[in-house]
N, C-alpha and C positions, 0 to 999 in steps of 0.2 A: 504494500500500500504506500510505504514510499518512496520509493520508487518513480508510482501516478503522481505524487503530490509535487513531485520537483518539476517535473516539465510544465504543469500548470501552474505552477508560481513564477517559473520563468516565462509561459506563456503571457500572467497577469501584467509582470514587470514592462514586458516589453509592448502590450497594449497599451497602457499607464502613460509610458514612455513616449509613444509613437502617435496616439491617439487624443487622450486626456489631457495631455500637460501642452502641445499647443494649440487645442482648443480653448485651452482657461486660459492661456495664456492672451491667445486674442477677443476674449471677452473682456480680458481685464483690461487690454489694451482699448477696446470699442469702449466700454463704460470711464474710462479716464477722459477720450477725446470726448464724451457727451458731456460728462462734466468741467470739461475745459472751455466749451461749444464752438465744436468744431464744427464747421460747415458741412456735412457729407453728401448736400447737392449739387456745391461746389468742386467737391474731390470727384464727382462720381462724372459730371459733364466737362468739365476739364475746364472749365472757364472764371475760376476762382479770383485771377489778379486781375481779367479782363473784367467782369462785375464790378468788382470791388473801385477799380479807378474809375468804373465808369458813374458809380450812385456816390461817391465821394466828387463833393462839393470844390473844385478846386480854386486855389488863392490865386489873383492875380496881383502879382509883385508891385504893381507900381499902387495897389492900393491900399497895404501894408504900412502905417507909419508907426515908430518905437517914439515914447518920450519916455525919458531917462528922471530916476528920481534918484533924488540926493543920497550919497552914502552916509549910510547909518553907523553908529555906534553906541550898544546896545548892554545895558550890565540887565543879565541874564536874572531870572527867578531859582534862587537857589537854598536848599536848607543850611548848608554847611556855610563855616564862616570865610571861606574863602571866596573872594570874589569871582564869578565868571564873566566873560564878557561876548558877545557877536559883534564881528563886523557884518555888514549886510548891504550891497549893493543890487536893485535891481529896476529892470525897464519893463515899461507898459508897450502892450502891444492894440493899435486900436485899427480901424477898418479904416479913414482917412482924414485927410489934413484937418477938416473941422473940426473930427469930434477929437484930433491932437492939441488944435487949439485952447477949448473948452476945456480937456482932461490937464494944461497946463497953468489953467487958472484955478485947478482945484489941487494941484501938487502940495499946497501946505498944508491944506488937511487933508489929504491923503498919508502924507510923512506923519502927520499926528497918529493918525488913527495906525499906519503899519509901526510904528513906534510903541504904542500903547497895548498891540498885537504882539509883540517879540517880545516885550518888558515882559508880562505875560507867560510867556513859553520858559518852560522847563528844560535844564539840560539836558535831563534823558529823553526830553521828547526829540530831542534833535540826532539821537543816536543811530535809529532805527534804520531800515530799508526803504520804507515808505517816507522818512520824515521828509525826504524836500516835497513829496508830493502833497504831501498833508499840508507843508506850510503853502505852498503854491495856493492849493484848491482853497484856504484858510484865507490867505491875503488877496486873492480874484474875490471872493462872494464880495469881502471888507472896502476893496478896492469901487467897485460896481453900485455898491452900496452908497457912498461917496460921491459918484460923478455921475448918478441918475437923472436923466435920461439915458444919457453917452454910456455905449457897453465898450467895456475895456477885455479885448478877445484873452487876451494870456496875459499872466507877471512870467517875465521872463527873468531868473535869479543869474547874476553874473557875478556873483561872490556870497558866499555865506561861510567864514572861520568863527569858528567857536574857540576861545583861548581862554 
């Protein structure tokens, strides 16, 4: 009897083997790309980067203008006694010269309020993976909030040291 038992355990092995494990393997693989969301009617018709450039919105350069806000420095919210500090440099990004205009007469309370925003901030919040994204999406709402009507498209961060 055992004899029978070894070739079907070597037969099981090699089913396991052969069959089972990259099956699960490509479900694990399909349930990761769902949870990622992955396009799969784009992988399947082959037209994925031709879509994609085509329902994206594109910028025309000349109607792009940056105004630059003053560089900051920033003594950090901190429990311990030693002091931290941010330097902080960064430009507004707006759709055109008007509303560059307008967003340049409200530059000083914009500095107040991103001023008031960083005083604010934690040093470990500045640690993270996400932190410049966090502080970005943080100082656009704060920003927007400030020169309403005029939407301000992106803060673009051109220095952020933490010392």
């Amino acid at each position: 009897m055992s004899e029978q038992s070894r070739p079907n355990r070597k037969r099981g092995r090699k089913l396991l083997l052969l069959v089972f494990l990259p099956l699960m393997l490509a479900l694990g693989g399909a349930a990761a790309a769902v949870m990622l969301g992955v396009d799969f009617k784009s992988l399947v018709t082959g037209a994925g980067a031709a879509v994609a450039e085509d329902d994206a919105p594109g910028l025309d350069p000349a109607s792009v203008v940056f105004v630059d806000l003053p560089e900051l420095l920033v003594n950090l919210n901190v429990t311990g006694a030693r002091l931290r500090f941010l330097k902080f440099a960064a430009t507004l990004e707006v759709g055109s010269e008007e509303e560059a205009a307008l967003v340049k007469q409200f530059v000083p309370r914009i500095t107040d309020s991103v001023h008031a925003y960083l005083r604010a901030v934690q040093v470990e919040e500045l640690g993270g993976p996400d932190a410049l994204y966090r502080v970005k999406r943080d100082l656009l709402a704060r920003v927007n909030q400030e020169v309403r009507p005029v939407r301000v498209r992106d803060v673009l961060i051109k220095e952020m040291l933490v010392q």
